[in-house]
C-alpha positions in Angstrom: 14.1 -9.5 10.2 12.2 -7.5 7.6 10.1 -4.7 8.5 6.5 -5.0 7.9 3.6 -2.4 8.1 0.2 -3.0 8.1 -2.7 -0.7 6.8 -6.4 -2.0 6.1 -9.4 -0.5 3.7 -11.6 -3.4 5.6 -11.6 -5.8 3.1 -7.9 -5.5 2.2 -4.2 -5.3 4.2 -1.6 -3.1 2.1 1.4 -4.7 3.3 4.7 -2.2 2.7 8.5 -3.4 3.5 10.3 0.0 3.0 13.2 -1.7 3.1 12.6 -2.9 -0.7 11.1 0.3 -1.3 13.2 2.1 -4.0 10.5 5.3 -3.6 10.0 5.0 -7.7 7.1 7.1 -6.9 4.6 4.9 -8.7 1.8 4.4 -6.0 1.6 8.4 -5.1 1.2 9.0 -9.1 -1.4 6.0 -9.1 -3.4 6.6 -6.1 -2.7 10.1 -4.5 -5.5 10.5 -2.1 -4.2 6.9 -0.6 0.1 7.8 -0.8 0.7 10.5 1.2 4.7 10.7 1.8 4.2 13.8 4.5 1.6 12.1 6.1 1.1 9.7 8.9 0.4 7.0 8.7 1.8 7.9 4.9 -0.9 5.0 3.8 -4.1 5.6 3.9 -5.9 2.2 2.2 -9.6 3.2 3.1 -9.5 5.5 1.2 -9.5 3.5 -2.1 -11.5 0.5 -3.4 -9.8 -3.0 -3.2 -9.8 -3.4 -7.2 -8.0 0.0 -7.1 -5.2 -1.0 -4.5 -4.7 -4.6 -5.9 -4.3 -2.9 -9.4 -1.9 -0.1 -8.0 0.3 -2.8 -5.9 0.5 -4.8 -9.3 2.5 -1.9 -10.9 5.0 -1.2 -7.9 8.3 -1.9 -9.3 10.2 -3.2 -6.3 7.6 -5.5 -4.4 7.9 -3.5 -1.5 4.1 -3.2 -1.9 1.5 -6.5 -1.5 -1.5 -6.9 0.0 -3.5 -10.0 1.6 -7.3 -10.2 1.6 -8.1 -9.3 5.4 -9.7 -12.6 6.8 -10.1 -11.0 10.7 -13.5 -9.0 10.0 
């Protein structure tokens, strides 16, 4: 089974499967103050606006990135 992780900006889910990740390094150029490899968690969605996730997860090479609207407010 594929390994899912979860992180929310409230309005948004980042979904990552680092399994597919092939760490091309495109979302920590994109969107530093939300890719943090040395931290935990290493995402940190809330601090971005949706537009700006959605059009950073568009660019991520391997799909290990998508995101869902989040529907459980």
């Amino acid at each position: 089974m594929m390994e899912i992780h979860k992180y929310s900006n409230g309005d948004l889910n980042v979904i990552w499967q680092p399994q597919k990740c092939i760490h091309a390094g495109v979302c920590v150029k994109m969107l530093p103050n939300v890719y943090n490899p040395k931290s935990r968690p290493w995402i940190k969605a809330e601090n971005a606006s949706s537009d700006e996730l959605k059009n950073q997860i568009r660019q991520c090479p391997s799909g290990a990135l998508t995101f869902e609207l989040n529907t459980e407010k």
